[in-house]
N, C-alpha and C positions, 0 to 999 in steps of 0.2 A: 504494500500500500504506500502511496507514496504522501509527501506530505500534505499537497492542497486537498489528497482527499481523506486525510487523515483529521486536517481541522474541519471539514466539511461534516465529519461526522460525529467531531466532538462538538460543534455548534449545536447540532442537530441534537443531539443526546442536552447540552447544556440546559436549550431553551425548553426544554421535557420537564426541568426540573420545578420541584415547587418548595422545597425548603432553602429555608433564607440562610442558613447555616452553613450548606451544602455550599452556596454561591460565596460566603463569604470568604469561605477554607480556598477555595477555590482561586478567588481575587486574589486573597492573602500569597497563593500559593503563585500566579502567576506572578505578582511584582516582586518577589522573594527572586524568584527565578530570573524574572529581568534583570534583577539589581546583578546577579551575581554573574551573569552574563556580561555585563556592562564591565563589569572593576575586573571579569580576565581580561577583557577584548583591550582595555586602558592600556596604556603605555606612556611612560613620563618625558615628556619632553626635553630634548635633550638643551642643554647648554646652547649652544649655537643655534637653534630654534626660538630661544627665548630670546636672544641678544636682536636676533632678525626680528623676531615680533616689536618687540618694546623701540629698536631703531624708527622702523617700520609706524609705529604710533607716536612717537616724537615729528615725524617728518608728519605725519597727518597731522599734529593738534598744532606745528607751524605754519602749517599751509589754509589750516582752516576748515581743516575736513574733520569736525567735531559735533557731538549733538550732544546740549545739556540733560542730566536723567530727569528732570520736571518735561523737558519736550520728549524725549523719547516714551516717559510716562503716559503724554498724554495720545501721541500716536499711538501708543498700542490699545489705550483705550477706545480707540476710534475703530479700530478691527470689528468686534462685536457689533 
């Protein structure tokens, strides 16, 4: 079985379900699983990465390619 029909059928069985308990174990169990996916797949940025970055945002907030976070605040409230 491969995967799309592997979640196709856990959809299917999920939305069956009628305890609230079951779905919470469940939630709980998928961001569990996220998270721990997330922190192997990580990798720390090396030295020379960082020096490029922060160079790289020096030369933007000289140049004038900056957003204050009260404007960027209010952009993203405008999403919704």
């Amino acid at each position: 079985m491969n995967i799309e029909t592997r979640k196709l059928t856990f959809i299917q069985e999920f939305l069956r379900l009628q305890n609230e308990e079951i779905v919470i174990d469940l939630e709980k169990l998928l961001h569990k699983g996220k998270a721990e996916l997330l922190e192997k797949e990580m990798k720390p940025m090396s030295q020379q990465k960082l020096n490029s970055d922060i160079e790289q945002s020096l030369e933007d907030s000289k140049n004038g390619r900056i957003i204050s976070a009260s404007s960027l605040k209010t952009k993203i409230q405008k999403w919704s």
